[in-house]
C-alpha positions in Angstrom: 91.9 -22.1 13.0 90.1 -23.8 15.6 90.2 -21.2 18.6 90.8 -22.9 22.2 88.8 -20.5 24.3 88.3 -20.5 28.5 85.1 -19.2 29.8 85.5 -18.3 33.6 81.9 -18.0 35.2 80.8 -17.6 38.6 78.9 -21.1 39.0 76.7 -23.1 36.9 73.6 -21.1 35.7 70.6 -22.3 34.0 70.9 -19.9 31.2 74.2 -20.2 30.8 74.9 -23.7 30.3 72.8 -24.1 26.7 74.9 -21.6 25.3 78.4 -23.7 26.7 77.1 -26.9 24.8 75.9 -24.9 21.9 79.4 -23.5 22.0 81.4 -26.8 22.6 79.7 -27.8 19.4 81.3 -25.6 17.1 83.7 -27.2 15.0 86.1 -24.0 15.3 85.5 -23.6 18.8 87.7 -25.8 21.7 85.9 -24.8 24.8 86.8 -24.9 28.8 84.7 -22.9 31.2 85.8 -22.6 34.6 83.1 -22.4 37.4 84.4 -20.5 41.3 81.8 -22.2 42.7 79.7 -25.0 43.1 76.5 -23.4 43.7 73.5 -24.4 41.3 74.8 -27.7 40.7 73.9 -29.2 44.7 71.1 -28.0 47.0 71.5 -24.5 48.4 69.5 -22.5 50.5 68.4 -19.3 48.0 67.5 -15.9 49.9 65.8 -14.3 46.8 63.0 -17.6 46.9 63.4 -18.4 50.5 63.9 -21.6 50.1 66.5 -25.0 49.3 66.5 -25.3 45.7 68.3 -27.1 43.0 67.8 -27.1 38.9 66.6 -29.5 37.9 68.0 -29.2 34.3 71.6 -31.0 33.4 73.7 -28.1 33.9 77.3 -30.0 33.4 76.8 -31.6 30.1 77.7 -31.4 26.8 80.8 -29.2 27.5 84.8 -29.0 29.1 84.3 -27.8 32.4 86.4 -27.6 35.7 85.6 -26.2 39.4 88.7 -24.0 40.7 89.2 -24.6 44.2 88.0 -21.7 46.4 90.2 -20.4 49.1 86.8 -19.1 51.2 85.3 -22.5 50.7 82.3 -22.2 48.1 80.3 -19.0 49.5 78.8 -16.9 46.1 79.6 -13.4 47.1 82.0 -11.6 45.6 84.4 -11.4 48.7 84.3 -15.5 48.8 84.8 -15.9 45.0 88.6 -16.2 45.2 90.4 -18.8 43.1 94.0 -18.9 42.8 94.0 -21.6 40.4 93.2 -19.7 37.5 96.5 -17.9 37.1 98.1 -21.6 36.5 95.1 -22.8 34.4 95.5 -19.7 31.7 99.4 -20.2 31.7 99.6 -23.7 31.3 96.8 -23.4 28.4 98.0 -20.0 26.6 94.2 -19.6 25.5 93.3 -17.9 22.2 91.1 -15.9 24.0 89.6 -16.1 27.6 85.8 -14.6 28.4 85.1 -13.3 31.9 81.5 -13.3 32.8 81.3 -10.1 35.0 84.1 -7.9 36.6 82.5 -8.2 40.2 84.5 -10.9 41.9 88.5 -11.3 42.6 89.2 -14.4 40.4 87.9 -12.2 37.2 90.6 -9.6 37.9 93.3 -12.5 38.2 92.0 -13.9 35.0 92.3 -10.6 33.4 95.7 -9.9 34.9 97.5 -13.4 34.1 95.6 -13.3 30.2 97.0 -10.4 29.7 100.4 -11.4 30.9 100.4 -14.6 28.5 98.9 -12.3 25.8 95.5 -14.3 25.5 92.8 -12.0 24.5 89.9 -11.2 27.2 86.8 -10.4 26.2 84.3 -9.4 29.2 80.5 -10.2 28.8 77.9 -8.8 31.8 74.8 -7.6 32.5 75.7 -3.7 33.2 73.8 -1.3 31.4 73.2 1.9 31.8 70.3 2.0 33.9 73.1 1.0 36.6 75.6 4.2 35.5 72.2 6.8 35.7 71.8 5.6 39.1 73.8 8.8 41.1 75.9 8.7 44.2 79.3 9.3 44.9 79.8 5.9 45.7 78.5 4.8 42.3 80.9 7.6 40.9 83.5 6.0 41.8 82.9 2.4 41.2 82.6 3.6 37.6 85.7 5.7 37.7 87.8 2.9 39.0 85.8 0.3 36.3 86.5 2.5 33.6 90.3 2.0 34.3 90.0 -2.2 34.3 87.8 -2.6 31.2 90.0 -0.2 29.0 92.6 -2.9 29.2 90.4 -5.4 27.5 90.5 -6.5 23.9 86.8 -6.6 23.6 83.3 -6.7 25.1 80.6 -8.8 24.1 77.2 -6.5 24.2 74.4 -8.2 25.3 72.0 -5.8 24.6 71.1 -2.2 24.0 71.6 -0.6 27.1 75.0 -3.1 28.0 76.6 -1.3 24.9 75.3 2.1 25.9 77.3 1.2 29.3 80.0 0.4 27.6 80.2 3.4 25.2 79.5 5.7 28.6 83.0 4.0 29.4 84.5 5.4 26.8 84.8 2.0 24.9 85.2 2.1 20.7 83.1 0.8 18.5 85.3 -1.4 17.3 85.6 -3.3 20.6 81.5 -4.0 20.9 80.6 -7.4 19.3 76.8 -8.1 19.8 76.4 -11.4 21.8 72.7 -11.2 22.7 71.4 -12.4 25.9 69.0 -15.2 24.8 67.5 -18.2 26.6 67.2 -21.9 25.1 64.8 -21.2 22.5 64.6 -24.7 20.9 63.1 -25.9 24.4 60.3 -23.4 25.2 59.2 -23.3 21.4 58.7 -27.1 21.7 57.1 -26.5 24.8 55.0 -24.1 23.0 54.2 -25.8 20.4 53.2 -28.9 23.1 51.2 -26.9 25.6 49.9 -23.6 24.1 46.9 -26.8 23.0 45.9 -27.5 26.0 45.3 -24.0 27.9 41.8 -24.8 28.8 43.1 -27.8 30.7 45.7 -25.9 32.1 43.3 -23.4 33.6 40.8 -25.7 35.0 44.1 -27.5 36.7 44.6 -24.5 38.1 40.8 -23.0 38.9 41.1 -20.1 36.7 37.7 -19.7 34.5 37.8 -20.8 31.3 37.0 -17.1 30.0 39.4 -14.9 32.3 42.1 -13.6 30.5 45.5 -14.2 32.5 48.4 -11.8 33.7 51.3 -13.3 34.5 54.3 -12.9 36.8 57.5 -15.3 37.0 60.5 -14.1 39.6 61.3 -13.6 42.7 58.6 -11.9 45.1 61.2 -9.3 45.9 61.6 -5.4 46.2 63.3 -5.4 43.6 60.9 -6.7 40.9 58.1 -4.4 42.2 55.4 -6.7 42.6 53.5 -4.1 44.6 52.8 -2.1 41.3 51.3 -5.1 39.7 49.5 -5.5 42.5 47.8 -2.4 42.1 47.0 -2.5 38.8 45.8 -5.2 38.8 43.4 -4.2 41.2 42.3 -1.7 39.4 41.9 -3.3 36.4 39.8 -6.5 37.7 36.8 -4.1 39.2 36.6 -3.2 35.1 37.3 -6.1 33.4 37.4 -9.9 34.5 41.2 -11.2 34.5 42.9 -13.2 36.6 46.4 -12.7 38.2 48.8 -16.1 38.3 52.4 -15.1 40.4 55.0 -17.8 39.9 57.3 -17.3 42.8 58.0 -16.8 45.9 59.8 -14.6 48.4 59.9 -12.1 51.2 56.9 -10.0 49.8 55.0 -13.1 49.5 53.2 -13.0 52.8 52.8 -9.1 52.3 50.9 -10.0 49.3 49.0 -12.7 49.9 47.4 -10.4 53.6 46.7 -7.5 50.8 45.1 -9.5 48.5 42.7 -10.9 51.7 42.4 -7.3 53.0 41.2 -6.0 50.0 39.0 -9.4 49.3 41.0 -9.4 45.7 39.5 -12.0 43.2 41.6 -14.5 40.8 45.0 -13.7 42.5 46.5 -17.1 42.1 50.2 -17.5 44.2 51.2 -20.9 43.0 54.9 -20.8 44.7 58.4 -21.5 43.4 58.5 -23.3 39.7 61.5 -25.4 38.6 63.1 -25.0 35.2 60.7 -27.8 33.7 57.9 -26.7 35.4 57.8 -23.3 33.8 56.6 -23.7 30.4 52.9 -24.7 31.8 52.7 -21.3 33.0 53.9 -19.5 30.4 51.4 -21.3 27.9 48.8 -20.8 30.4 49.2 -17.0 30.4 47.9 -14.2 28.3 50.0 -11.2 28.8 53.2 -11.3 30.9 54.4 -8.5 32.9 57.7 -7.7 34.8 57.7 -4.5 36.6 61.1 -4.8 38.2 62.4 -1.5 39.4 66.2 -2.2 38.1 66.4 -5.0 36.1 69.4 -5.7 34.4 67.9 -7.7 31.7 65.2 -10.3 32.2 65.3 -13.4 30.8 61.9 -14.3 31.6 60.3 -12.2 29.0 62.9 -14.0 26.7 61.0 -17.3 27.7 57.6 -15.9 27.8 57.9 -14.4 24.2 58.5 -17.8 23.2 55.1 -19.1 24.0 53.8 -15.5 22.1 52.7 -13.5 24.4 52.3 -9.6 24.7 55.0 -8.3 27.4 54.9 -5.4 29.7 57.5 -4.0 31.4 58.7 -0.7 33.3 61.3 1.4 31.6 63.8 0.4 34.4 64.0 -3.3 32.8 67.1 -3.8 30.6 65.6 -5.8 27.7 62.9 -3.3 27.0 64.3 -1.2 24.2 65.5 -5.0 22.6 62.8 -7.0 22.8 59.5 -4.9 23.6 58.5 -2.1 20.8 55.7 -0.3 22.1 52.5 -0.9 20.7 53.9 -3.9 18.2 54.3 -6.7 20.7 53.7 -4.8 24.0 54.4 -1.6 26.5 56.8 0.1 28.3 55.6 2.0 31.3 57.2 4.0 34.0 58.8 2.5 36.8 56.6 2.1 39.6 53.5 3.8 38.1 50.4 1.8 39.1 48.3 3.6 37.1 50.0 3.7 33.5 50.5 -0.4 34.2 46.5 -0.5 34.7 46.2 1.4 31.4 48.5 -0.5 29.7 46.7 -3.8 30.7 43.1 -2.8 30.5 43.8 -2.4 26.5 45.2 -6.1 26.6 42.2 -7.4 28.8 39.8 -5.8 27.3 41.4 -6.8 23.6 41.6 -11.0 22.8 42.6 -9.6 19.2 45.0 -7.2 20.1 46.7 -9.5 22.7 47.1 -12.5 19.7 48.5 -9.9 17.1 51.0 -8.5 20.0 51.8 -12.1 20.9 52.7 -13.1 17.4 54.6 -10.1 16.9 56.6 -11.5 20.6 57.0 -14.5 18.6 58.5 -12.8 15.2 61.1 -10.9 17.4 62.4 -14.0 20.2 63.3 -16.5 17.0 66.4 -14.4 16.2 67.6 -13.5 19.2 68.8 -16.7 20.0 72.3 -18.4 20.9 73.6 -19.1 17.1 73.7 -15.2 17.1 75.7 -15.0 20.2 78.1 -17.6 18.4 78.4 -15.2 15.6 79.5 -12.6 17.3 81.8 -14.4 19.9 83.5 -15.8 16.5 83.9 -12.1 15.2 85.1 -11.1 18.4 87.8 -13.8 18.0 88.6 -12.4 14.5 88.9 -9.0 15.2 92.7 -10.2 17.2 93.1 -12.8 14.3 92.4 -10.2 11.8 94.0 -13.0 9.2 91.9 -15.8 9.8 89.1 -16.6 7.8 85.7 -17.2 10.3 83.5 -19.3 9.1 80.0 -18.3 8.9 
């Protein structure tokens, strides 16, 4: 059986669209995904960077796509994602099965709604874990009181991790209705990149005046509250007046400025800011680092330290950082520390620094881990979730 599925997503996203051609490809697999907006694809102004930006990877190719008219014009929030057009498009079509992306935004509910009434299986896939349910409030309480009642109705989720299926089993999901879909980057393209410019780090660091000895911490993301780069900061600070390192940031944002005047305050050494990256531009970094860190204080997932395992490197992260208990096993390929703990991130990078064998082993271990969690694994289990309402169908492997 050769499944026609609709994928409704928000707008094109860099992450997303390798997985939509990889899925297109499938010969079992007849694929439309429908975008709510146009954002990603032309220039926007982004608040997170503080800056016009635009990807400058092909987002629209190698897959079915259509953009449903918005009835707010094209504004990404999710009071202006409204699309009307989606009831029709799931009637008309009588999908096989229909995957919302997130439960956040009107046009998801409609999908869910008008699949259901055509009997088209939905399957919801998001970034929820349960680092968001700990957080307390009553508002919170009831967000997840009213949630619990919406996903109930659906015929399956598709986990992206181990704290997205904790979520989901907080919900009061079963078992049965969790297929694992992990959350994975194009690993084909930063391997190659690897392979290409993990050679030529000395050259990367004299582009960049690092010294040729100084082992390098790395940051990629937005400068924002969020992602704590105050901590790092601080440890890194501490760490330095021990042990020569250098500090690369690849971002920007509204902390950026508060940074940079705390870095001159302090007269702070090898803190490189090198500003906003594209999508092709990333990979130089990541082969010119030595240890990445991301020491977000919520975090749903992180699909940087996806891309910076494949360049094997040792990862650090706080323990409020979805992909932590997926993708970083304490003391194999890196450390976990606690959210916003300057001190226990200095401890954690002074035995990296200080250790040129420790951070290879770690960094090969990164490696080991990244290759399978890849997007032919979230086909397999978007084809098993497809089986378990076509229980006679044979899926291929």
């Amino acid at each position: 059986m050769r499944y026609r599925l609709a994928f409704l997503a928000t707008h094109p996203i860099q992450y997303q669209a390798p997985l939509f051609r990889r899925l297109a490809a499938h010969p079992d697999i007849d694929l439309t995904v429908y975008f709510c907006s146009r954002t990603g694809v032309e220039e926007r102004f982004d608040p997170g960077f503080g800056q016009k930006l635009k990807w400058d990877i092909p987002l629209l190719e190698g897959y079915s796509y259509k953009f449903l008219p918005n009835l707010f014009g094209d504004r990404l929030t999710w009071k202006g994602l409204i699309n009307p057009a989606i009831i029709k498009e799931i009637r008309q079509n009588r999908y096989n099965a229909v995957i919302i992306h997130g439960w956040a935004y009107p046009t998801s509910l409609l999908a869910l709604a008008v699949a259901q009434l055509c009997r088209s299986p939905v399957f919801f896939r998001a970034e929820t874990n349960s680092l968001w349910y700990n957080r307390r409030g009553i508002k919170r309480r009831l967000q997840f009181s009213v949630l619990k009642q919406i996903l109930r109705t659906a015929a399956g989720f598709l986990t992206v991790g181990t704290l997205n299926k904790a979520f989901y089993q907080e919900v009061g999901i079963h078992p049965s209705k969790l297929f694992c879909a992990p959350y994975a980057v194009d690993n084909d393209f930063f391997l190659n990149q690897a392979k290409s410019l993990k050679p030529k780090k000395a050259e990367l660091k004299l582009k960049y005046g690092i010294p040729a000895d100084s082992p390098i911490i790395l940051f990629c993301g937005k400068l924002s509250p969020v992602k704590d780069p105050p901590t790092l900061l601080k440890a890194f600070d501490q760490v330095r007046q021990s042990l020569g390192c250098s500090l690369v940031w690849v971002g920007d944002g509204i902390l950026r400025q508060d940074l940079e005047n705390w870095v001159q305050i302090r007269n702070i050494p090898d803190c490189h800011f090198v500003g906003f990256r594209n999508q092709t531009k990333l990979p130089e970094f990541y082969a010119l680092g030595d240890i990445f860190v991301l020491p977000s204080s919520f975090e749903p997932w992180g699909l940087v330290v996806n891309e910076a395992m494949c360049f094997s490197l040792p990862i650090v992260v706080s323990d409020r950082v979805g992909c932590g208990p997926d993708l970083v096993q304490e003391g194999r390929n890196g450390f976990i520390f606690p959210s916003g703990d300057a001190a226990a991130l200095a401890t954690c990078l002074e035995r990296l620094v200080a250790d040129a064998s420790l951070r290879d082993r770690m960094g090969m271990e990164s490696l080991k881990i990244i290759k399978s969690w890849d997007y032919n694994a979230d086909v397999v289990g978007i084809l098993k979730a497809f089986r378990s309402t076509h229980p006679a169908t044979k899926i291929p492997r």
